[in-house]
C-alpha positions, 0 to 999 in steps of 0.5 A: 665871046664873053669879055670883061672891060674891066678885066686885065686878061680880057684886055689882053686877050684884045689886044689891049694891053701887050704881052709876051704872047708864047701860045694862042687858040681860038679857045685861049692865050698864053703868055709869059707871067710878068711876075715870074715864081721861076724863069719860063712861068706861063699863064694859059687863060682861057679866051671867055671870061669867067671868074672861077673854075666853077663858073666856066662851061665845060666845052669851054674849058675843054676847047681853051685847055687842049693845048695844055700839055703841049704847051707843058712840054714846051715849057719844060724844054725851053727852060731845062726844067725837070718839073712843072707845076700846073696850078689853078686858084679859084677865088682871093682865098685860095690866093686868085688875083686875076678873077679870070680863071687861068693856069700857071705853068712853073717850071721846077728843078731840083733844089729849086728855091720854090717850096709848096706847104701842104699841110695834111690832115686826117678825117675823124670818125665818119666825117669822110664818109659825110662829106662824100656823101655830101659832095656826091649829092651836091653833083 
């Protein structure tokens, strides 16, 4: 299994650095987010080390997510919530502290203080159609 010594997740992944532990595979751990958005908020890290989701093997990705929506329903059941965000940030633009990819489970409720601004855009002229293109290509 890949690891990285230097890694807070694969620390924990080891045993090396404790942890709330809720949940664990042979594939990933999961484990309550010292640094809570809302009570419940969990963090499902895969077990190898990879830095981003476009880095990680898709076996690896499948085996270590299995769980996810049975850890989801947990989730939800433990802490009342009525929603649930499942997020995942891929490198320090997109707001990743830990390079070691991971999801957050966030629990939601209604009139929560927890706001997600996601501003839209439009495509002009055939910029849709070129970056599918692109996109598609790139596959």
């Amino acid at each position: 299994m890949p690891n990285d010594p230097n890694c807070i997740f694969c620390k924990i992944v080891a045993g090396r650095i404790p942890c709330a532990k809720v949940h664990e595979t042979e594939s990933a751990v999961a484990f309550l987010d010292i640094a809570p958005i809302a009570p419940g908020h969990t963090l499902l890290v895969p077990k190898d080390h990879h830095a981003t989701l476009a880095e990680i093997p898709g076996d690896v990705l499948a085996k270590a997510l299995a769980d996810l929506p049975r850890l989801a329903r947990a989730v939800l059941q433990a802490t009342g919530a009525t929603g649930l965000n499942v997020v995942q940030n891929n490198g320090r633009e997109a707001g990743q502290l830990v390079a070691h990819i991971h999801f957050h489970l966030i629990p939601r409720a209604a009139g929560d203080s927890i706001h997600v601004h996601w501003p839209h855009g439009k495509y002009e002229g055939t910029a849709m159609d070129d970056l599918c293109s692109r996109i598609a290509a790139a596959l």
